[in-house]
N, C-alpha and C positions, 0 to 999 in steps of 0.2 A: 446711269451716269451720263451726265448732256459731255459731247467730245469737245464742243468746243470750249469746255471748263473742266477738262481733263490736266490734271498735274503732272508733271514728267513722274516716270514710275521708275525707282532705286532698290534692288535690296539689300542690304548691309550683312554682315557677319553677327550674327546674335550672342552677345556675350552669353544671356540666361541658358538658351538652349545648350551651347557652350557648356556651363557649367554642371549642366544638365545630366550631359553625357558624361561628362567626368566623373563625373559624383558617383552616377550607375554604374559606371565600367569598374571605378576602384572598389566598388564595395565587398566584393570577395579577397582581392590582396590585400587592402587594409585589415579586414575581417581575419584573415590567416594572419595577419603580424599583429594583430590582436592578441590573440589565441595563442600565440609564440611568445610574447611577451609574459604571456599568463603565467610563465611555465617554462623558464629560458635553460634549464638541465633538462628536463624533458621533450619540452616541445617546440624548442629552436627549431628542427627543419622548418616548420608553418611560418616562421621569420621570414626564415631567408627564402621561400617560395614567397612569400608576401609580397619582397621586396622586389626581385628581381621582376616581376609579371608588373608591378608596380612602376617598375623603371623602364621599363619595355613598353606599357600602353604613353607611358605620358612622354616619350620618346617620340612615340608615332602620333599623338596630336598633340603636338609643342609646336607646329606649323601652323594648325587651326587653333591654337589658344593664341600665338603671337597677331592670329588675323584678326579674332573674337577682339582685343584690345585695344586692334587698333579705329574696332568697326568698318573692317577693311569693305570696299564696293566690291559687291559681287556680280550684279548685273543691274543696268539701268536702259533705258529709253526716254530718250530729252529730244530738244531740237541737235543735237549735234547728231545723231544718229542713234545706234543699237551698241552698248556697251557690255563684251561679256570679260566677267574675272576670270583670275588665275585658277583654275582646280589642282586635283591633288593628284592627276598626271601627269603635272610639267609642264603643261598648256598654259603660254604665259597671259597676261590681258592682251584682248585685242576690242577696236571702234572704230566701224565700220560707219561710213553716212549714208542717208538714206538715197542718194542717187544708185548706191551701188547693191539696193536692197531691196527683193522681189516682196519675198513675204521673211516675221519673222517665225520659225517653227517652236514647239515643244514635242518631244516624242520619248518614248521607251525604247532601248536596245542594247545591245550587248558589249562590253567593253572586257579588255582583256587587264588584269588589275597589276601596278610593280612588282607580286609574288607571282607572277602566271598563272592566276587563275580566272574563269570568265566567270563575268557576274553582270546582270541584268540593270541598269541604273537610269535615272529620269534626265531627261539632257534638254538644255535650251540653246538655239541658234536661230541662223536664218540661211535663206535659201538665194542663188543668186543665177540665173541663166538654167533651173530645172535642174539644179543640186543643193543642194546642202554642204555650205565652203568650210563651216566649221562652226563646231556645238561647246559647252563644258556643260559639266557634270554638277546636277541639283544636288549636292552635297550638305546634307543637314536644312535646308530650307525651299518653298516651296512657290510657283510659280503663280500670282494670283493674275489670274489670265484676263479677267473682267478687267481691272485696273493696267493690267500692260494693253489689250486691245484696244480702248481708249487713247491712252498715252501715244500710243502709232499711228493709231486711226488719225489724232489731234496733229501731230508733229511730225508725220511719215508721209502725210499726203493720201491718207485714205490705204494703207498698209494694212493689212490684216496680222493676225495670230493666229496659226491654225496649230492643229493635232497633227502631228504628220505619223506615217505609221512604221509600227515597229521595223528598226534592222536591225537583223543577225552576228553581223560585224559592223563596229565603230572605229575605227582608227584612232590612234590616240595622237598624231602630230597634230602642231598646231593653226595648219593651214592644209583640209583635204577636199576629196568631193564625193560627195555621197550621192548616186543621183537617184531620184524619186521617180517612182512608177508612172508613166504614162498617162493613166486612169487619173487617179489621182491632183496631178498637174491640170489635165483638161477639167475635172470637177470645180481648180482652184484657178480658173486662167481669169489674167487680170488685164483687161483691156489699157494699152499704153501706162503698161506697167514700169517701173522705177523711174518716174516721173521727178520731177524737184518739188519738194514738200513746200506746201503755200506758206507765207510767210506767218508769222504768229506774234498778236500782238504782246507788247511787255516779254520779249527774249532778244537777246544779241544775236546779231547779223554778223 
């Protein structure tokens, strides 16, 4: 892909995947109030198990079906900067500009979940003074790195996309720092780095 015919890169809430999941999650409580219906002197309990696990998943993504609908932004890279959405930590949207933007990252680590338990999740941010200020969590969609490298490289002023590597703990507020390994920094050091992104034709100034 030529950068300087790079598109700003967006990605939106997927209704279909959305519905996707729904579909697969309900099929055993529906499948029980099936089966309870069959047979409602009998085998009512299957009902009311049906129901209530039924009312319980669509509980907990009635957040991501209100975003699915709206094709809520999840994350983008324009001329205005690095734009990440809200996830399902409480991490509200934040857009950051590229003055105040080293590199943007992608990496794997551990996040502690609203039930307290840790669970391993894909996360996208970026990096500013040899940390990481703050990520969200790739939740149901996936990061096409080709097309966001472009999209920075075009409108960042020559910004990279790197892999950054796994951490152990993630914080979940929505302003932290994480900082990156030494090694790693010096492999990725960017000569008069967070520079003002060159101007681009056909965008608002």
């Amino acid at each position: 892909m030529r950068v300087d015919a790079a598109a700003p890169y967006e990605v939106r809430q997927s209704r279909v995947r959305t519905g996707l999941v729904l579909a697969l999650c309900s099929l055993l409580p529906v499948t029980a109030m099936v089966i309870g219906l069959g047979n409602l002197s009998e085998l009512y309990v299957f009902l009311v198990i049906g129901l209530v696990f039924e009312s319980i998943f669509v509980s907990t993504m009635l957040g991501r079906i209100r975003s699915a609908l709206r094709r809520e932004l999840l994350f983008a890279i324009d001329e205005q900067g690095v734009y990440l959405g809200p996830d399902q930590y409480g991490r509200p949207a934040i857009r950051e500009q590229w003055s105040r933007i080293d590199f943007v990252v992608h990496f794997q680590g551990r996040v502690w979940t609203t039930q307290n338990i840790p669970k391993v999740v894909r996360n996208v941010g970026f990096v500013r003074d040899g940390k990481i200020i703050t990520s969200r969590v790739m939740n149901g969609w996936r990061l096409n790195v080709n097309r966001a490298a472009a999209a920075a490289s075009r409108f960042g002023g020559g910004t990279p996309v790197l892999k950054a590597p796994y951490h152990g703990e993630i914080p979940r507020e929505a302003i932290y720092t994480l900082p990156l390994p030494p090694q790693w920094l010096a492999a990725h050091a960017r000569p008069g780095a967070r520079r003002l992104p060159p101007e681009v034709s056909g965008t608002p100034h």
